[in-house]
N, CA, C and O atoms as a GROMACS GRO file, in nm:
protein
  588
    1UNK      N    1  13.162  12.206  26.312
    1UNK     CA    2  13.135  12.068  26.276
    1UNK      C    3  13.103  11.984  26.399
    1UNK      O    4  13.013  11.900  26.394
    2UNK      N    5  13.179  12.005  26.513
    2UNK     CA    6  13.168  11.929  26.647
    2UNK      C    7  13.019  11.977  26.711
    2UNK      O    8  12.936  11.890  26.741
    3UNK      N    9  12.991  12.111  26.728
    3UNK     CA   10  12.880  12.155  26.774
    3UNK      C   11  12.718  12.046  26.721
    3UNK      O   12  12.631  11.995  26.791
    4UNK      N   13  12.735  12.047  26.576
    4UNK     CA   14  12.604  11.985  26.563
    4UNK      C   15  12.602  11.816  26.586
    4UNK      O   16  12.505  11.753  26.630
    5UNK      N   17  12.718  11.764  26.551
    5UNK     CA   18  12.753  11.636  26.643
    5UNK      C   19  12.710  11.594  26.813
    5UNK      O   20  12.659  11.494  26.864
    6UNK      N   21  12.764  11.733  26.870
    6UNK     CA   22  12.760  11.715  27.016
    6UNK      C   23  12.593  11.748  27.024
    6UNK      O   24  12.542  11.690  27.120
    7UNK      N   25  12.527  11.804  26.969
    7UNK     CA   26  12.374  11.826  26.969
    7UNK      C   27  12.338  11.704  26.922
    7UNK      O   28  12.303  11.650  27.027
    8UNK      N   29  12.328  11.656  26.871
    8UNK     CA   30  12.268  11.494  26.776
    8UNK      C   31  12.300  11.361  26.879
    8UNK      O   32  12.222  11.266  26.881
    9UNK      N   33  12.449  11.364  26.981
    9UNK     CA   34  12.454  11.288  27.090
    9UNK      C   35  12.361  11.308  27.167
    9UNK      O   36  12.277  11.225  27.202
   10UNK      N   37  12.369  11.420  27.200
   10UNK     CA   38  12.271  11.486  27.348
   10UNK      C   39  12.122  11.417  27.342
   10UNK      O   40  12.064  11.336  27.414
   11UNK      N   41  12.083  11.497  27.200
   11UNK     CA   42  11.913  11.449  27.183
   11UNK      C   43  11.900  11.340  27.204
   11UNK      O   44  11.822  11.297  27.288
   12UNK      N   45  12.013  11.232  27.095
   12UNK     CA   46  11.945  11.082  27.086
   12UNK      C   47  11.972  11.044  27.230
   12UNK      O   48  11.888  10.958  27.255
   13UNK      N   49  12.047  11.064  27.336
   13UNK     CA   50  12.080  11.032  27.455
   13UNK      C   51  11.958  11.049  27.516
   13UNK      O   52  11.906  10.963  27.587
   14UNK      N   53  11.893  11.200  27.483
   14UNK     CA   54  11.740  11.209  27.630
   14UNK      C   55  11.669  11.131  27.556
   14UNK      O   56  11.642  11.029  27.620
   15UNK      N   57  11.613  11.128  27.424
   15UNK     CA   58  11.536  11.015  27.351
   15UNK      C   59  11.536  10.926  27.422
   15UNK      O   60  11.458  10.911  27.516
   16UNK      N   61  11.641  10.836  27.383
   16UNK     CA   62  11.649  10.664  27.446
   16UNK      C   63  11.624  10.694  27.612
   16UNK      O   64  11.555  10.607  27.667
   17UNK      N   65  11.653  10.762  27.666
   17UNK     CA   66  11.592  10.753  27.842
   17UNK      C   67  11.450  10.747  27.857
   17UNK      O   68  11.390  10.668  27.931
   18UNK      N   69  11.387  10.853  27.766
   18UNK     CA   70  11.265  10.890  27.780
   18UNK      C   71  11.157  10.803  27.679
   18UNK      O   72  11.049  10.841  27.633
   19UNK      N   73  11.230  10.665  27.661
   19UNK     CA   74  11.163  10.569  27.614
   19UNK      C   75  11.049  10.533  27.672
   19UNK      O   76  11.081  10.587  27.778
   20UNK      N   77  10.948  10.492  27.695
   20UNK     CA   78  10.851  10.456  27.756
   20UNK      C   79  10.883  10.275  27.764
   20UNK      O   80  10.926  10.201  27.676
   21UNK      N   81  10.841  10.245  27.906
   21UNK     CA   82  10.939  10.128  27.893
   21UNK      C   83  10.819   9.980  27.828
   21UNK      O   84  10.835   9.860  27.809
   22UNK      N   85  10.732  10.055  27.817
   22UNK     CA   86  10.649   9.968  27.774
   22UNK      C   87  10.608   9.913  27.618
   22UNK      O   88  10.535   9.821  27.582
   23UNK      N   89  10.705  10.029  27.528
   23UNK     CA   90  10.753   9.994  27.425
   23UNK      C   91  10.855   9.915  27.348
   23UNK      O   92  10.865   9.889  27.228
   24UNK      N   93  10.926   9.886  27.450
   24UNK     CA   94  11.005   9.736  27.381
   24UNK      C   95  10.975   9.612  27.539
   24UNK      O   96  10.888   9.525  27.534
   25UNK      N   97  11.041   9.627  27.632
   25UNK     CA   98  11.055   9.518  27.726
   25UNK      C   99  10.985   9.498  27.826
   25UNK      O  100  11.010   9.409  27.906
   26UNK      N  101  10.876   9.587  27.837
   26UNK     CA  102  10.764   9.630  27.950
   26UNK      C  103  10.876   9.691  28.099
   26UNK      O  104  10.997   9.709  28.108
   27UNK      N  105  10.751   9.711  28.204
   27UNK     CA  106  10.836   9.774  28.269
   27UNK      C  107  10.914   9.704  28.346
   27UNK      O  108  10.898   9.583  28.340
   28UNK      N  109  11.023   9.757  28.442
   28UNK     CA  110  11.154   9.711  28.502
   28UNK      C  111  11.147   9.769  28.644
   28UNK      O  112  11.240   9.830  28.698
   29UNK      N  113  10.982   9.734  28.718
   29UNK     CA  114  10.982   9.782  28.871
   29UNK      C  115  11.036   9.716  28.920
   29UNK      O  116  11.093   9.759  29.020
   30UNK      N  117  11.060   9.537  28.877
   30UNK     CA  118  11.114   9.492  29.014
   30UNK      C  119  11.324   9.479  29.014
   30UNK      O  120  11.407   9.444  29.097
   31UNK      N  121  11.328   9.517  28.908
   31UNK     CA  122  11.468   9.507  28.886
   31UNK      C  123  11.522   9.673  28.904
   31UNK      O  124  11.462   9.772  28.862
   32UNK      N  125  11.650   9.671  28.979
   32UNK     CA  126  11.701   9.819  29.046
   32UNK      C  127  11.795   9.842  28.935
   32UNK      O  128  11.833   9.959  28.936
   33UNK      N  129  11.862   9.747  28.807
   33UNK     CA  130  11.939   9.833  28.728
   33UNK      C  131  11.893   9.779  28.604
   33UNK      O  132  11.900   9.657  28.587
   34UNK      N  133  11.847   9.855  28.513
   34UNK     CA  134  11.800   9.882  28.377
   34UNK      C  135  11.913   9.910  28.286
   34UNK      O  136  11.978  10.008  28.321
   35UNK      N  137  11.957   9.849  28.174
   35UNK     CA  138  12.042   9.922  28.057
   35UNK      C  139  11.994   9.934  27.953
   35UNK      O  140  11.925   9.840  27.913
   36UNK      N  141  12.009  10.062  27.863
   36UNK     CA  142  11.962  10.060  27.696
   36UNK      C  143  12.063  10.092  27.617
   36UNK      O  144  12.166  10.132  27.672
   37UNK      N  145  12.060  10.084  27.495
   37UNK     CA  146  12.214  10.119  27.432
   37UNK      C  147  12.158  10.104  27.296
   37UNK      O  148  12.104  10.010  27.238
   38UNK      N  149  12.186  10.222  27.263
   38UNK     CA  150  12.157  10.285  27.101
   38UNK      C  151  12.296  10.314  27.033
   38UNK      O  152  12.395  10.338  27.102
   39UNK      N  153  12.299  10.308  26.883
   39UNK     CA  154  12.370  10.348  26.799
   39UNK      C  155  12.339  10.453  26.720
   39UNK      O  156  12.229  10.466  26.668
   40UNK      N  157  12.452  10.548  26.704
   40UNK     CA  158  12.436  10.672  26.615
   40UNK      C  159  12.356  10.636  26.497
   40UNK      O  160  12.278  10.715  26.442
   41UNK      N  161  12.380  10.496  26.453
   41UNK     CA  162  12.318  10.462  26.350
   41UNK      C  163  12.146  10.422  26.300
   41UNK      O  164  12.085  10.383  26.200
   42UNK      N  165  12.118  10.469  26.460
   42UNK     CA  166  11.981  10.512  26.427
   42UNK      C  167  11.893  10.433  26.493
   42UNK      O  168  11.786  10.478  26.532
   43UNK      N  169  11.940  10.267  26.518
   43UNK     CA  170  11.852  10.150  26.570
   43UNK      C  171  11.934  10.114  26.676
   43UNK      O  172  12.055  10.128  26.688
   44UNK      N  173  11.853  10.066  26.750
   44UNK     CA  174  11.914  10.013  26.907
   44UNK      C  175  12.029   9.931  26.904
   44UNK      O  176  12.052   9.863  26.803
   45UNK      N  177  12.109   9.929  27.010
   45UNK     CA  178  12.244   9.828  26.994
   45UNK      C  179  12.190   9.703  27.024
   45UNK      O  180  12.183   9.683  27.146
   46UNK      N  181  12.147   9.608  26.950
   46UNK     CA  182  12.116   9.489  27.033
   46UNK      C  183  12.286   9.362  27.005
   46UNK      O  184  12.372   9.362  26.916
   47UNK      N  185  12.268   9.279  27.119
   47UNK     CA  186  12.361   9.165  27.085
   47UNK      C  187  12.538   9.274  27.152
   47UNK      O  188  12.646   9.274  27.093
   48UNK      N  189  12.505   9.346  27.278
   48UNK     CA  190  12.586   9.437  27.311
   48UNK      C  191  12.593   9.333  27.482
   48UNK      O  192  12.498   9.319  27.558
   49UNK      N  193  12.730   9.278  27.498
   49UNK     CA  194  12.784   9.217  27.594
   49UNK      C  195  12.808   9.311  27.726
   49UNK      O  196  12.878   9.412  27.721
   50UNK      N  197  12.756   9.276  27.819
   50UNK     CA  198  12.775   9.387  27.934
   50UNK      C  199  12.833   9.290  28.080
   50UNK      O  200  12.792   9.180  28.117
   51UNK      N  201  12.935   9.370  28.138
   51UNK     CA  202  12.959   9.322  28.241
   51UNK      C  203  12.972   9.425  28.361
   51UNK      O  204  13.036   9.529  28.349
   52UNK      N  205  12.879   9.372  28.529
   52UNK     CA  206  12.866   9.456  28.624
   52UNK      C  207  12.954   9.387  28.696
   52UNK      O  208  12.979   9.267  28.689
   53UNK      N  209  13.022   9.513  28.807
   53UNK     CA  210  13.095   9.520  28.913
   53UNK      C  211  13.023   9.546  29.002
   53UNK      O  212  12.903   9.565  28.982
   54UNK      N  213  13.076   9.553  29.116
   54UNK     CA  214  13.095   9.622  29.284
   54UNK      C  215  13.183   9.633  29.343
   54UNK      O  216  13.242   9.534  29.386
   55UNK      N  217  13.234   9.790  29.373
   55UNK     CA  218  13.390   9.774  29.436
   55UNK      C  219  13.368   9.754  29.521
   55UNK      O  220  13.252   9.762  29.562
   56UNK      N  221  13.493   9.708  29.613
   56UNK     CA  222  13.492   9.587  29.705
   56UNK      C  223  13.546   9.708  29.837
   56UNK      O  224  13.606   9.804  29.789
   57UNK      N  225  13.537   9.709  29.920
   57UNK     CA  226  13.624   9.743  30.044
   57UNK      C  227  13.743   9.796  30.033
   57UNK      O  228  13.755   9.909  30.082
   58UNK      N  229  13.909   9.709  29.942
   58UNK     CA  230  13.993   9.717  29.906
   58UNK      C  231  14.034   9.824  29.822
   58UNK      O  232  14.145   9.878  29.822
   59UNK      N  233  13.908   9.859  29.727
   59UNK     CA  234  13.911   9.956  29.550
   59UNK      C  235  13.918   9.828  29.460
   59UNK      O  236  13.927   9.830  29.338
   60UNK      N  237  13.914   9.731  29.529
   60UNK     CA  238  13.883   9.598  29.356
   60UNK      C  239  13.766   9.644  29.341
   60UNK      O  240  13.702   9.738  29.388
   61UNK      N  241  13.733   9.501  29.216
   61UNK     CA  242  13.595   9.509  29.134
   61UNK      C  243  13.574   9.340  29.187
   61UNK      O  244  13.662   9.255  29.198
   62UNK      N  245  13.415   9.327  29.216
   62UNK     CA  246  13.375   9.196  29.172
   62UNK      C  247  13.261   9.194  29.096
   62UNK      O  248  13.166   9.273  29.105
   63UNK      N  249  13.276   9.084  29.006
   63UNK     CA  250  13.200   9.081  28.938
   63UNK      C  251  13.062   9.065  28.961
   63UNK      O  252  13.062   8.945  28.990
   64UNK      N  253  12.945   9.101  28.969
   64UNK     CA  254  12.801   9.039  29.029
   64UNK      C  255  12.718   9.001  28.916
   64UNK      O  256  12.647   8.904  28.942
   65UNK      N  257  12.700   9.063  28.760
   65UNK     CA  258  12.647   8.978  28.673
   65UNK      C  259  12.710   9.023  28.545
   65UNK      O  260  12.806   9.098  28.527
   66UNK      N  261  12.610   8.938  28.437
   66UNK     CA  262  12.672   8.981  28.304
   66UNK      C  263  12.538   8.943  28.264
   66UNK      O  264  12.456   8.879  28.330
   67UNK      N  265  12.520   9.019  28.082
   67UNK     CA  266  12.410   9.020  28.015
   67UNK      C  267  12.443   9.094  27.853
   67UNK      O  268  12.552   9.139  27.819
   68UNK      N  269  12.341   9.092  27.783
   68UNK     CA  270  12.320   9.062  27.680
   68UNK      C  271  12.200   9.181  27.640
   68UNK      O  272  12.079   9.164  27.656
   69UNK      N  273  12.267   9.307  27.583
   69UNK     CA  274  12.087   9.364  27.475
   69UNK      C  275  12.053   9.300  27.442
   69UNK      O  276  12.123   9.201  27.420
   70UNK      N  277  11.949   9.302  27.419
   70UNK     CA  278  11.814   9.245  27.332
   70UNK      C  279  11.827   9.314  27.246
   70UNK      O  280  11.914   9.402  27.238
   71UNK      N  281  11.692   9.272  27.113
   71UNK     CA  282  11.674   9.369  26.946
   71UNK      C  283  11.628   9.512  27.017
   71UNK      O  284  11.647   9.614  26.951
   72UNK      N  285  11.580   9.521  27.123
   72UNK     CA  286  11.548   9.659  27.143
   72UNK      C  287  11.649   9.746  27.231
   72UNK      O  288  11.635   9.844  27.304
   73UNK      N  289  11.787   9.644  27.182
   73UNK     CA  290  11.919   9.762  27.309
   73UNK      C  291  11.905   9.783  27.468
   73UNK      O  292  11.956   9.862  27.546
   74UNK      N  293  11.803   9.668  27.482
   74UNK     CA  294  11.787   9.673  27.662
   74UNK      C  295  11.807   9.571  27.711
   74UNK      O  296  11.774   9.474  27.644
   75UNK      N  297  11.866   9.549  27.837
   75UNK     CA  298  11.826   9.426  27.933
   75UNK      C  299  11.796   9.487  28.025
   75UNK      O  300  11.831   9.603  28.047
   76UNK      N  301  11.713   9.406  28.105
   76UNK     CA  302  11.600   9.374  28.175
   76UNK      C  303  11.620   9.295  28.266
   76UNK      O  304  11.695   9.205  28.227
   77UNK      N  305  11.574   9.279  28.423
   77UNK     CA  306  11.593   9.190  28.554
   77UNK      C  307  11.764   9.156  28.520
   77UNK      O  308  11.816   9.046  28.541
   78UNK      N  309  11.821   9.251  28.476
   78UNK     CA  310  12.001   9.212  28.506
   78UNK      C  311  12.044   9.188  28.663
   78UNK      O  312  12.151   9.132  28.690
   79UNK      N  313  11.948   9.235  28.770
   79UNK     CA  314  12.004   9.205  28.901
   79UNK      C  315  11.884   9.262  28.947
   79UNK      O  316  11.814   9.353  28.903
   80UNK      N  317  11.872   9.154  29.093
   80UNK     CA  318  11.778   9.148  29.226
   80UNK      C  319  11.816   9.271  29.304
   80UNK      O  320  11.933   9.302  29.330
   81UNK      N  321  11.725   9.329  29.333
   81UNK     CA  322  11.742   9.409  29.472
   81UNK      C  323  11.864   9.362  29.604
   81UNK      O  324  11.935   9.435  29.673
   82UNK      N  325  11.849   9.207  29.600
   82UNK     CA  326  11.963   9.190  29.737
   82UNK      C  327  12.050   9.180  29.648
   82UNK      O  328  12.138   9.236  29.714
   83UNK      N  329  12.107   9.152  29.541
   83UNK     CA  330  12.205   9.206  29.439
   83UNK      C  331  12.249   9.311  29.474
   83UNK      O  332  12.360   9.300  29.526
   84UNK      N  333  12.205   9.420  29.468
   84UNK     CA  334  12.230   9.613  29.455
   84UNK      C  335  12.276   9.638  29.570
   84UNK      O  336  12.388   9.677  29.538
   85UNK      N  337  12.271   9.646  29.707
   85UNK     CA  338  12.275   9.705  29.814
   85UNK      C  339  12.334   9.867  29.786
   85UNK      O  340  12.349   9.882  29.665
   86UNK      N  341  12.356   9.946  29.836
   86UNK     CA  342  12.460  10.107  29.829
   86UNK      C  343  12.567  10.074  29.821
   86UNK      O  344  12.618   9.995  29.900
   87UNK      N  345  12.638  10.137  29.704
   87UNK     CA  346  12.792  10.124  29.691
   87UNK      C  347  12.813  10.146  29.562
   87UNK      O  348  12.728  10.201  29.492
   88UNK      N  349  12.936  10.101  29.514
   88UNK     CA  350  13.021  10.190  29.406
   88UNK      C  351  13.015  10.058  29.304
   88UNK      O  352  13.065   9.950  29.338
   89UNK      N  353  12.958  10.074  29.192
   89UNK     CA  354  12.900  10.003  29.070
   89UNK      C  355  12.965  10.056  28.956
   89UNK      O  356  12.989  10.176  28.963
   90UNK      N  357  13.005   9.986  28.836
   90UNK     CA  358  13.101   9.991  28.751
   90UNK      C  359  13.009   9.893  28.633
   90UNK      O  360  12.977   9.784  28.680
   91UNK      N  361  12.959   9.918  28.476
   91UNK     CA  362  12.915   9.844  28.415
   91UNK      C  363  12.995   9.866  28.279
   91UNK      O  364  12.974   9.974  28.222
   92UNK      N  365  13.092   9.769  28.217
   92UNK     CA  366  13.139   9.750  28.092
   92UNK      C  367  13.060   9.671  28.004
   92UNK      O  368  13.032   9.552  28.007
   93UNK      N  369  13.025   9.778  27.911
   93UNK     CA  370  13.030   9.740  27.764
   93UNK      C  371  13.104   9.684  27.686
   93UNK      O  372  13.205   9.754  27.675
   94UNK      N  373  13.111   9.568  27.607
   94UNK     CA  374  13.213   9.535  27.495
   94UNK      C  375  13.138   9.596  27.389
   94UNK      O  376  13.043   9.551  27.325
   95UNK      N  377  13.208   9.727  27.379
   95UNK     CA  378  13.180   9.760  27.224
   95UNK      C  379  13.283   9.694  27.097
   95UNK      O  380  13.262   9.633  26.993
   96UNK      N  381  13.351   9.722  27.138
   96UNK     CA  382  13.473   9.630  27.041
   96UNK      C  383  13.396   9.547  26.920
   96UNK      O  384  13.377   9.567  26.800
   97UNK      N  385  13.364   9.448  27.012
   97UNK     CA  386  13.303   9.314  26.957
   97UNK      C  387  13.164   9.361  26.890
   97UNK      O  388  13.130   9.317  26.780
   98UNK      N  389  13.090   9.449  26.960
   98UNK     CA  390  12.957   9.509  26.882
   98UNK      C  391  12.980   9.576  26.752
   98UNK      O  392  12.910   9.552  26.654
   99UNK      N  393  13.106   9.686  26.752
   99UNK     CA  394  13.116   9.722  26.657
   99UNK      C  395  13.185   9.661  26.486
   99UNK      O  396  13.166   9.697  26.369
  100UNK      N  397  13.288   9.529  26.567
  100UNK     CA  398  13.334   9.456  26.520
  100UNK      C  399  13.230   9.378  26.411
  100UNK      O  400  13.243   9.391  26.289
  101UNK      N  401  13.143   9.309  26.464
  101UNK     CA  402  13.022   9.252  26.411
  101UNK      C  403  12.933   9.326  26.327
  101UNK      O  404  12.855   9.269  26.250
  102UNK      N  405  12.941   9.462  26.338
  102UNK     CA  406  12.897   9.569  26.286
  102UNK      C  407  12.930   9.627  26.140
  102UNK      O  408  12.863   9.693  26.060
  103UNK      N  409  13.091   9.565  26.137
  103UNK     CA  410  13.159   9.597  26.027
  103UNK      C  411  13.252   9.757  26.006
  103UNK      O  412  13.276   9.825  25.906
  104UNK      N  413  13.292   9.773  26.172
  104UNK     CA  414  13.331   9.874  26.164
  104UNK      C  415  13.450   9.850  26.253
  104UNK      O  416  13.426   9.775  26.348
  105UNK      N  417  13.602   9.905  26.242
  105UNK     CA  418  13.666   9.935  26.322
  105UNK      C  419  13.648  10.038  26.420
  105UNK      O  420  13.650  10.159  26.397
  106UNK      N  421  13.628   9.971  26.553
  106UNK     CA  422  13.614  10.055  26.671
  106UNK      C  423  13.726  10.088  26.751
  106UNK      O  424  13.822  10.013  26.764
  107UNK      N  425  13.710  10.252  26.831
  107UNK     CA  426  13.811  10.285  26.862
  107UNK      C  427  13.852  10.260  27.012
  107UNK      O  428  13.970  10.272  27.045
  108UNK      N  429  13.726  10.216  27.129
  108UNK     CA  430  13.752  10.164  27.253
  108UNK      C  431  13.697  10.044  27.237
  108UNK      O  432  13.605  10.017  27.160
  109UNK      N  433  13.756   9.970  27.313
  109UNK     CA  434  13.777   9.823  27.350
  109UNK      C  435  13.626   9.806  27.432
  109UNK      O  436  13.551   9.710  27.413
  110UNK      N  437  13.596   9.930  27.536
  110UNK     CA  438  13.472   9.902  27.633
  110UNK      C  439  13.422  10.049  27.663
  110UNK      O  440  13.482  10.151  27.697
  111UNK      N  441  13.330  10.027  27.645
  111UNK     CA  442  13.246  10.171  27.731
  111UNK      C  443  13.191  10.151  27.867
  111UNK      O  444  13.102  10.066  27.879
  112UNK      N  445  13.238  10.228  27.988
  112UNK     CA  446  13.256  10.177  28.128
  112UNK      C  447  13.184  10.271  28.170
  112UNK      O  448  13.223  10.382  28.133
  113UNK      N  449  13.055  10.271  28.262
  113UNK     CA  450  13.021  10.367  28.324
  113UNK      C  451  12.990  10.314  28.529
  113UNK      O  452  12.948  10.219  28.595
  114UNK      N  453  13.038  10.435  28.547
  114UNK     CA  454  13.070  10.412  28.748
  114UNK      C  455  13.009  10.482  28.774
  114UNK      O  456  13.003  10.587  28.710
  115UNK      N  457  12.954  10.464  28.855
  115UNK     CA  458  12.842  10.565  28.967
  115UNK      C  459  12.821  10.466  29.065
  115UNK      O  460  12.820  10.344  29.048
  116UNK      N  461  12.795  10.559  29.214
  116UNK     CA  462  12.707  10.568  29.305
  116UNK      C  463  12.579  10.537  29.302
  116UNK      O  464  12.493  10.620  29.273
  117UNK      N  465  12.542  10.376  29.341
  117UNK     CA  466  12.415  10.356  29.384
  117UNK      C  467  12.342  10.369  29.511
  117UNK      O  468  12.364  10.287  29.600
  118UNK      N  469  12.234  10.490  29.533
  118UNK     CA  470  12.149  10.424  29.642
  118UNK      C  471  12.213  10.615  29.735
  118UNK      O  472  12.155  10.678  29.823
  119UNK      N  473  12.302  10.637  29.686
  119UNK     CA  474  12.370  10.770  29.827
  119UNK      C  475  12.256  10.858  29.810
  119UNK      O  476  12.288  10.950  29.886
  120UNK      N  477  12.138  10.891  29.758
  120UNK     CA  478  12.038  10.932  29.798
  120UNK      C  479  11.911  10.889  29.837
  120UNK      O  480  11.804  10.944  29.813
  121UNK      N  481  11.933  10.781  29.904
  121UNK     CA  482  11.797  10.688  29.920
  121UNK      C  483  11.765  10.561  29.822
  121UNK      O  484  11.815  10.570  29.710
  122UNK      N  485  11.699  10.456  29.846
  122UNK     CA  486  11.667  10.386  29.752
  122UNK      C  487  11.626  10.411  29.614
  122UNK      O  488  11.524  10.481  29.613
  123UNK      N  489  11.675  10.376  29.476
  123UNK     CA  490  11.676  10.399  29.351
  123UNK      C  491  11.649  10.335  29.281
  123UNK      O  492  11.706  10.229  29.303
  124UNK      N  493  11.580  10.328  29.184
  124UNK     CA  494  11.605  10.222  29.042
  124UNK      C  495  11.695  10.304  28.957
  124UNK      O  496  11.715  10.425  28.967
  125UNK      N  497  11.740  10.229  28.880
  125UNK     CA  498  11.785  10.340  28.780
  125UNK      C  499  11.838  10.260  28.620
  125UNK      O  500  11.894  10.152  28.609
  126UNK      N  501  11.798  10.355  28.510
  126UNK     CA  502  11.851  10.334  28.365
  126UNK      C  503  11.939  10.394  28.307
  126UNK      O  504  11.940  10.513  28.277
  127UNK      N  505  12.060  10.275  28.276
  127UNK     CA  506  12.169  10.324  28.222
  127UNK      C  507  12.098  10.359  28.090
  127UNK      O  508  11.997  10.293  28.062
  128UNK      N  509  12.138  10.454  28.006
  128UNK     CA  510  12.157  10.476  27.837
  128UNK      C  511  12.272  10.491  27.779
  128UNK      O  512  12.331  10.590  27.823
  129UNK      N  513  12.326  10.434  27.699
  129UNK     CA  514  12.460  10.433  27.617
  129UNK      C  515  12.430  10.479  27.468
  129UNK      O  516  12.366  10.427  27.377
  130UNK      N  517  12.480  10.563  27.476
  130UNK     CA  518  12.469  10.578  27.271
  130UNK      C  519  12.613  10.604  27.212
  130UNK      O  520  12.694  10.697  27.218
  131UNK      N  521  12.605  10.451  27.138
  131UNK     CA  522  12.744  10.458  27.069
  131UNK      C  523  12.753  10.467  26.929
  131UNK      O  524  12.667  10.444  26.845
  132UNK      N  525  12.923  10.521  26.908
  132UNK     CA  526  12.975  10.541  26.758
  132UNK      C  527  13.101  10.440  26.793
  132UNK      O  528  13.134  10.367  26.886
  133UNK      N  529  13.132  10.466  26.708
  133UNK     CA  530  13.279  10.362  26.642
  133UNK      C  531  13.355  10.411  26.686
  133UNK      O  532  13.458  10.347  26.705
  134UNK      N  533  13.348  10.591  26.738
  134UNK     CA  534  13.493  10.657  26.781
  134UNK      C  535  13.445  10.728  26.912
  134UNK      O  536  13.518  10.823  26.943
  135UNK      N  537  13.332  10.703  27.000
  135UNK     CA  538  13.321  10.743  27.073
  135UNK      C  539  13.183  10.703  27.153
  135UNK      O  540  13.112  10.618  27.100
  136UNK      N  541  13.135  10.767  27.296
  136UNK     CA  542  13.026  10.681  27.331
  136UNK      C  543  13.040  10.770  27.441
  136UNK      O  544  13.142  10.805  27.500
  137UNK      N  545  12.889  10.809  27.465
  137UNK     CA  546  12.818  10.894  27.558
  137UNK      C  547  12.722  10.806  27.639
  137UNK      O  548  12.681  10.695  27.604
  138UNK      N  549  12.688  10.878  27.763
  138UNK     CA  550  12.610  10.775  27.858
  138UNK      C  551  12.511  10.883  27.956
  138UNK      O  552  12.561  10.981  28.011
  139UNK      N  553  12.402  10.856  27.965
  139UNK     CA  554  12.312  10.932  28.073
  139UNK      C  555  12.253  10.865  28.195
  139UNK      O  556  12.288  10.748  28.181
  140UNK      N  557  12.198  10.870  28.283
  140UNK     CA  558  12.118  10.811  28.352
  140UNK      C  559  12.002  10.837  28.428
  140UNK      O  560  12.010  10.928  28.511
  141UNK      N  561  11.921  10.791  28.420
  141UNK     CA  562  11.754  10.819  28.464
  141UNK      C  563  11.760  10.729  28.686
  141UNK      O  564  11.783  10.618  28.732
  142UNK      N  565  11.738  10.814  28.721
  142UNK     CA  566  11.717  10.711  28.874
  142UNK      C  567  11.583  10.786  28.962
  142UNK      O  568  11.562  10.904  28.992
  143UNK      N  569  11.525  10.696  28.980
  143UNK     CA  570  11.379  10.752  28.976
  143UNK      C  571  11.368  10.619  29.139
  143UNK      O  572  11.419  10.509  29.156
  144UNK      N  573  11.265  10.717  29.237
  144UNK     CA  574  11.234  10.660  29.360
  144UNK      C  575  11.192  10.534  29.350
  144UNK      O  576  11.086  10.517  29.288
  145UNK      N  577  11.249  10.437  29.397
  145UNK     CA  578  11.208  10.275  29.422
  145UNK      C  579  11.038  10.260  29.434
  145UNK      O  580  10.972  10.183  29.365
  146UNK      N  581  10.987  10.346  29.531
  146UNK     CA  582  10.881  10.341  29.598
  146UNK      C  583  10.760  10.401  29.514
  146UNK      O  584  10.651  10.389  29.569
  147UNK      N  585  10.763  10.469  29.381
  147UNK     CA  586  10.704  10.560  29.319
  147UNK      C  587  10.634  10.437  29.198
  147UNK      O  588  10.562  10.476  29.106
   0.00000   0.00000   0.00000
């Protein structure tokens, strides 16, 4: 039962990366972090609350922006290049509230994804989120700044 589940995450996960970005929000050269966020349920997460970090020196978080999907489950110019510099990046989802609005009891409060920006050279890169009510998978696309 789990097997064809965990296949049906996977796909819709490379799907939504391999969006062409010129099909919902055009493209996102001059902005270094991209998000999309789909639902199992088939249509994009739009109206999905996001908040970015940067750990600090210490291991805190500060906050550097916040944003909003769109009807097509993306935002777009969420942060400037002198925004990004290299370092340790942290982006929460409120699914809660998405799923809430949704009409569904959800089972995490936030879907959090951390990574390393930039430790191989300058990057852009697209988060993808694809969520359920009881769970939530994440990929990421980071493709040469300069390309």
């Amino acid at each position: 039962m789990l097997q064809p589940l965990h296949s049906l995450l996977l796909a819709s996960a490379v799907l939504l990366c391999n969006t062409p970005y010129d099909k919902h929000g055009g493209s996102d050269t001059k902005s270094p972090l991209m998000v999309k966020a789909d639902a199992v349920k088939g249509t994009p997460a739009g109206s999905v609350a996001l908040k970015a970090f940067q750990r600090t020196a210490d291991g805190g978080w500060t906050q550097i922006t916040t944003g909003v999907t769109d009807g097509a489950g993306e935002v777009h110019e969420l942060i400037t290049e002198q925004q990004f510099p290299a370092g340790v990046y942290r982006v929460d989802f409120d699914t809660k509230t998405y799923w809430k609005n949704e009409g569904s009891a959800p089972f995490h409060e936030v879907a959090d994804v951390v990574f390393e920006a930039h430790a191989e050279g300058h990057r852009h890169y697209t988060l993808a989120l694809l969520l359920s009510p009881y769970s939530y998978t994440t990929t990421a696309v980071a493709v040469d700044a300069h390309q």
